[in-house]
C-alpha positions as CSV (number, residue, x, y, z in Angstrom):
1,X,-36.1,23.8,26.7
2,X,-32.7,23.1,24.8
3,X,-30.9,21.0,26.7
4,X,-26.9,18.9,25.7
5,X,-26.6,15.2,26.7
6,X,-23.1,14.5,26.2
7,X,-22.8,10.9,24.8
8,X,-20.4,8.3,26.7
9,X,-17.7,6.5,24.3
10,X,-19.4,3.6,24.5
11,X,-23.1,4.9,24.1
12,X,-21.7,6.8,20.5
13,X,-22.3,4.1,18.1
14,X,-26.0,4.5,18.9
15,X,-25.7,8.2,17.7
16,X,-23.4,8.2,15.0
17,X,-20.3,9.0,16.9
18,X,-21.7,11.8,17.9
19,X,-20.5,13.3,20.6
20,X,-23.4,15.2,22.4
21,X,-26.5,15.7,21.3
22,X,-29.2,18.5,21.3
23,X,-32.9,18.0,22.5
24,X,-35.8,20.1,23.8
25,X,-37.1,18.5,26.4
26,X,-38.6,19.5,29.5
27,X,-37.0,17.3,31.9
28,X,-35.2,13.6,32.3
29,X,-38.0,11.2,31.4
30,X,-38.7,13.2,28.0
31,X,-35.1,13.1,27.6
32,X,-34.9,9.4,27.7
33,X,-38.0,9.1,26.1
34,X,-36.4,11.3,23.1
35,X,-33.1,9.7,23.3
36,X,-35.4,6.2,22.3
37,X,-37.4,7.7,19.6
38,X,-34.6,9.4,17.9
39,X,-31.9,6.4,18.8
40,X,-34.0,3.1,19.0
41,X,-32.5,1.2,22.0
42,X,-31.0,4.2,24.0
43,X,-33.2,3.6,26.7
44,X,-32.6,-0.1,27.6
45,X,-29.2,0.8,28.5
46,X,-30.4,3.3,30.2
47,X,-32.9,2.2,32.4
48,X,-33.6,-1.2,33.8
49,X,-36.4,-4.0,33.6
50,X,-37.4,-2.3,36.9
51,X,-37.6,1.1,35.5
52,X,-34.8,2.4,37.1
53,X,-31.4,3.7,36.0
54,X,-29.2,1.4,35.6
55,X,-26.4,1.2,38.3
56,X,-23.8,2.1,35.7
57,X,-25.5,4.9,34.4
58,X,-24.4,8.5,36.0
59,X,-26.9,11.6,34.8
60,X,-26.0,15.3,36.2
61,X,-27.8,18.3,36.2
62,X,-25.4,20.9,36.6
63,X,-22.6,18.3,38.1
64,X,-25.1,16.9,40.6
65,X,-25.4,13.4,40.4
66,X,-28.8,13.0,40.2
67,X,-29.2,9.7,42.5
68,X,-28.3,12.1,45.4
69,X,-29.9,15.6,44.5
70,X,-33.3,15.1,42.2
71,X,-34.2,11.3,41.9
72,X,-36.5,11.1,38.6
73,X,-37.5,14.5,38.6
74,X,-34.5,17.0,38.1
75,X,-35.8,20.7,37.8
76,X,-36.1,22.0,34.4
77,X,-32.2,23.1,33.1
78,X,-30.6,23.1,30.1
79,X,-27.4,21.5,31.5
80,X,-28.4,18.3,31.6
81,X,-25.5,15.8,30.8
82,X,-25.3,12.3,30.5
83,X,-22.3,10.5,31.5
């Protein structure tokens, strides 16, 4: 599914200074996953040696912070945004 990450100011130099981007993924490990393969070293400051999202990282689903509402596994939307 098509889904927009929007791109924190400081995360842009990794995409051009893009803004948001556009991916089809089906939920928020093949969105990091993509996010890496299409901007090599997205995920390390994204996730942590541990595997989990970094404390500073925010991701919502539809204005849910995720760390509350889905954990890992967010069900499959198209507003995912990172922030």
């Amino acid at each position: 599914m098509g889904v927009t990450v929007r791109i924190p100011t400081p995360l842009r130099r990794m995409t051009g200074g893009a803004n948001k981007v556009e991916l089809e993924v089906a939920d928020l490990s093949q969105m990091i996953d993509r996010l890496e393969s299409d901007y090599p070293g997205f995920k390390e400051r994204l996730i942590d040696e541990e595997g989990e999202l970094r404390y500073f990282v925010n991701i919502y689903v539809n204005g849910e912070d995720i760390r509350f509402d889905h954990g890992w596994a967010p069900p499959s939307n198209p507003a995912m945004k990172l922030a």
